[in-house]
C-alpha positions as CSV (number, residue, x, y, z in Angstrom):
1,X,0.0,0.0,0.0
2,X,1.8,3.4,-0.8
3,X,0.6,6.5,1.2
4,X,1.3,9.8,0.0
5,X,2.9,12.2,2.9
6,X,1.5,15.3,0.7
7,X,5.6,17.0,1.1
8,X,7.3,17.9,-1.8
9,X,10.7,15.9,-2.9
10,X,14.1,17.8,-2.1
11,X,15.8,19.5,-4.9
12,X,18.4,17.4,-6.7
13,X,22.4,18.9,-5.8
14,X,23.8,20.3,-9.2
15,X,26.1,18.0,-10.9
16,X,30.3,19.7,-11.1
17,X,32.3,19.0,-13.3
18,X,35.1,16.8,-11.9
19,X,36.5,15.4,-15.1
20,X,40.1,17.1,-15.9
21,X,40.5,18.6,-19.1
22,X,42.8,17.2,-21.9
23,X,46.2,18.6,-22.6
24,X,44.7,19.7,-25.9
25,X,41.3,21.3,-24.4
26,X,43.6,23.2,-21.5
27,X,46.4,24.7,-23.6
28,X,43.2,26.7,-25.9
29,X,41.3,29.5,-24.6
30,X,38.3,28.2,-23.2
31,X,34.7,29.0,-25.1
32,X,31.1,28.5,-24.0
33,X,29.0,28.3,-27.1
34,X,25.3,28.6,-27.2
35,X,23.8,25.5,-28.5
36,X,20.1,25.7,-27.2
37,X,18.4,28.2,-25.7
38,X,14.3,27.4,-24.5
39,X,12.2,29.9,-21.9
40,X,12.9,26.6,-19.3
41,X,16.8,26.6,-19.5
42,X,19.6,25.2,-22.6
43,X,22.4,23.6,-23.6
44,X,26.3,25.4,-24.1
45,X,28.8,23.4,-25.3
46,X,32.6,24.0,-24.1
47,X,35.4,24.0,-25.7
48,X,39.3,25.0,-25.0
49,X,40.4,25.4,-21.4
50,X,37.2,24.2,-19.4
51,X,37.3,26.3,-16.7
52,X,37.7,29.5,-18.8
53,X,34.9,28.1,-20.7
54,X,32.7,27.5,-17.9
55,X,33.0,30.7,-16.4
56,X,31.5,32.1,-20.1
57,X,29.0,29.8,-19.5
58,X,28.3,30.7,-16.2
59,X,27.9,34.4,-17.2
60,X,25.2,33.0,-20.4
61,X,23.2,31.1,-18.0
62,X,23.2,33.5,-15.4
63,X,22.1,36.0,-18.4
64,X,19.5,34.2,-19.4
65,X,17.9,32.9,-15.7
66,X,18.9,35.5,-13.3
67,X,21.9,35.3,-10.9
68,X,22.4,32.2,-9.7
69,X,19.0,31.5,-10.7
70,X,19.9,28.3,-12.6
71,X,20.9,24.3,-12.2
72,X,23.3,22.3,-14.2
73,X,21.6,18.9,-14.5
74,X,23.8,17.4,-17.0
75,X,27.5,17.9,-18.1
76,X,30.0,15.7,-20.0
77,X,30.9,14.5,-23.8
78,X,28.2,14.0,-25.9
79,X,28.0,12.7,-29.7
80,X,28.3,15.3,-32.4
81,X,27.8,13.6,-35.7
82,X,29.6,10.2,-36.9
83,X,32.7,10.7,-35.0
84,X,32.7,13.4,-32.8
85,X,32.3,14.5,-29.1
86,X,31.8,17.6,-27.6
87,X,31.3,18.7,-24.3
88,X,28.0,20.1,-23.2
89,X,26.2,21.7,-20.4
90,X,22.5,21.2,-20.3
91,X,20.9,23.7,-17.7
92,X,17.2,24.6,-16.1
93,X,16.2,27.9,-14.8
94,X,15.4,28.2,-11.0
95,X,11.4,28.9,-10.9
């Protein structure tokens, strides 16, 4: 028998980005690139030296939601045509 307790679930942490960049991604200036941009939140992909490129991404997201006013809910490599990866961040706007 499942009883409902009528509270609402706790917020999910925001996932960080603990994967090192390569030697190749670190020695380039780091880029946040716009890849998808709904009312609800988006996706940026990175490129060059990640943490540059995250603080770029950081400003875009905190652009588009608000300050602060965002989650990351997804981050890492992700397929970009027959034999390419890129890494993206995929984002939601606090409500």
């Amino acid at each position: 028998m499942l009883v409902a307790c009528g509270g609402k679930s706790p917020k999910p942490a925001p996932i960080e980005n603990t994967e090192k960049p390569t030697a190749d991604e670190s020695s380039q200036p780091g880029k946040g690139k716009t890849i998808q941009r709904m009312a609800t939140g988006g996706v940026i992909e990175l490129s060059g030296d990640r943490g540059e490129a995250m603080e770029q991404a950081a400003h875009e997201m905190s652009a588009h939601c608000g300050a602060d006013a965002y989650t990351i809910i997804q981050e890492g490599e992700e397929a970009i045509g027959a034999s390419q990866t890129a890494w993206r961040v995929h984002y939601e706007c606090n409500k």
